[in-house]
C-alpha positions as CSV (number, residue, x, y, z in Angstrom):
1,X,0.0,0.0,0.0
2,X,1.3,3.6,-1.2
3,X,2.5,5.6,1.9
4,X,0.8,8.9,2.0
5,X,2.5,12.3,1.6
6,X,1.7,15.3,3.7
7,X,-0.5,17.7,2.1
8,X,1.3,20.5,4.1
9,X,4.7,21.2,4.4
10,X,6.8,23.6,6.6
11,X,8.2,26.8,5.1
12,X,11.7,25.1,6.1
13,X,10.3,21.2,4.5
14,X,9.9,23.3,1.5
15,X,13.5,25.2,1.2
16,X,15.2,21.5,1.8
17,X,13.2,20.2,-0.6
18,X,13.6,22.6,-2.9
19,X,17.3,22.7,-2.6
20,X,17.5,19.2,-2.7
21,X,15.3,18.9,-5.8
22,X,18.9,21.3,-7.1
23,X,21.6,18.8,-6.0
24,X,22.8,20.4,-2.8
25,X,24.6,18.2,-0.7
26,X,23.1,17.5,3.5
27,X,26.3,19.8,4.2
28,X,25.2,22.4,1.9
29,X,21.6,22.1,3.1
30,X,23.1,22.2,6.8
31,X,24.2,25.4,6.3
32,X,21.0,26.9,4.3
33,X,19.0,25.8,7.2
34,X,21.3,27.4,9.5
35,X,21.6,30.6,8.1
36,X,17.5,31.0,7.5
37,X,17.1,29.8,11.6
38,X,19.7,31.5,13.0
39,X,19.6,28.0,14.7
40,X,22.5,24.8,14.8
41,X,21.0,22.4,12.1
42,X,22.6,19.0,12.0
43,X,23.8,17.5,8.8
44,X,21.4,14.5,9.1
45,X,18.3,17.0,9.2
46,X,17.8,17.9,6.0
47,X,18.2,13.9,5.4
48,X,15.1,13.5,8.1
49,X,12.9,16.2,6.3
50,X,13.3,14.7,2.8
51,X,12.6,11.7,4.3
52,X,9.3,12.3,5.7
53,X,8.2,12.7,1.9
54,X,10.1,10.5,0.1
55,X,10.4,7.3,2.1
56,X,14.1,5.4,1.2
């Protein structure tokens, strides 16, 4: 059975997504994310977000 995908995203779900959909790397993404929160984002975040929505 097809898992479903959020009809909703996050203003941030969207930029990794986006950026992702580009061919930036988790490090590059890392950063992004950082500079838009002002906040310490992980490498393995962006990997967590894309994953809610496209299931490895």
């Amino acid at each position: 059975m097809p898992q479903r995908v959020p009809q909703r995203l996050s203003g941030i779900d969207e930029i990794v997504l986006s950026l992702t959909a580009r061919g930036s790397t988790t490090g590059e993404l890392a950063a992004r994310l950082a500079e838009f929160s002002g906040a310490t984002v992980s490498q393995d975040a962006p990997s967590r977000i894309t994953d809610k929505v496209v299931p490895r």
